[in-house]
N, C-alpha and C positions, 0 to 999 in steps of 0.2 A: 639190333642186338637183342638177343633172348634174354627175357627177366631168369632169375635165382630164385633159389625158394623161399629166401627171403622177403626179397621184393613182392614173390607171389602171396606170400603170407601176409604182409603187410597190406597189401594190395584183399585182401579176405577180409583183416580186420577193418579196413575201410566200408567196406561193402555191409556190414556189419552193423555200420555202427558204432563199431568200438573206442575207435581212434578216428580222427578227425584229418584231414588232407597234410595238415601241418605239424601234427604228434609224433611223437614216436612211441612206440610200442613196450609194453611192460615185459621184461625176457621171459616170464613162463606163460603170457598171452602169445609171446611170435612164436614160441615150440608150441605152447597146440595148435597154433596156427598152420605151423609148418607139416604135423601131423594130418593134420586135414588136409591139405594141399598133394602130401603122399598118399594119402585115403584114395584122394580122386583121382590120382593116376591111376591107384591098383583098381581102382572101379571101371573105368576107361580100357584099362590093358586086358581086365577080365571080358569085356566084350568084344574085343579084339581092334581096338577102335586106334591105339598107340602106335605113333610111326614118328616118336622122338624119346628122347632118355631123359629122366629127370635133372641131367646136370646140359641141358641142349633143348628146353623146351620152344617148339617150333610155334613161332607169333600167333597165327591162327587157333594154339590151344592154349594161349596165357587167360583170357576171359572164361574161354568155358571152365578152366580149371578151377580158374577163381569162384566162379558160381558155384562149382559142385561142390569145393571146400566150404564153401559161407553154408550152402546147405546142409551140410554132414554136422558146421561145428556149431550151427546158431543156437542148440542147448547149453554147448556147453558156454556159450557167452551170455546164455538168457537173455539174445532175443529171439525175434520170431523170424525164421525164414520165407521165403516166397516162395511156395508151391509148386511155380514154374520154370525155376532156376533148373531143375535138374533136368527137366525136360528140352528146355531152351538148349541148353549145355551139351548135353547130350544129339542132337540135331545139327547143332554147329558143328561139333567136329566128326559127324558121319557126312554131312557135306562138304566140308573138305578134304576127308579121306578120300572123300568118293566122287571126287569130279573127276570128267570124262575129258583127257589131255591130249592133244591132236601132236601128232609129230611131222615134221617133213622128212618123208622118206624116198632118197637118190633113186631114181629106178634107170635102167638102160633098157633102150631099145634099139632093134639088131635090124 
């Protein structure tokens, strides 16, 4: 089942730092949170990288997204981001846009 934007926000502020495996989340830390997590769609979809919808996010892009949000928002939580979140993230999900999928196709011969 595909996480929400919550979960992914949560899932950011983890990544973070911010909150701990077992916290829950302060309401105007999960909206910028959640802000960021939209951030990195529109970042994604601007490369042409998106082949799920924000309310449908497909399993293979819940992590990347999660990186690129922690990356976009770790000013605004003051801390410090890891440099290669965005690259990592990025990577992931041109590799799975872009795997090469073999079909079996019926053929007749006469």
């Amino acid at each position: 089942m595909a996480a929400n934007m919550n979960q992914l926000a949560i899932r950011t502020l983890q990544k973070l730092q911010v909150i701990a495996a077992n916290e829950s989340a302060a309401p105007e830390d999960l909206e910028k949170a959640v802000e960021k997590v939209r951030a990195a769609q529109y970042l994604l979809e601007s490369e042409g990288l998106v082949r799920w919808t924000l309310n449908d996010v497909a399993n293979y892009a819940e992590e990347p997204l999660v990186m690129i949000a922690a990356y976009l928002g770790a000013s605004d939580f003051d801390q410090k981001a890891d440099p290669a979140w965005m690259a990592q993230a990025v990577t992931m999900v041109q590799r799975a846009v872009h795997l090469v999928r073999t079909y079996t196709v019926q053929t007749e011969y006469f």
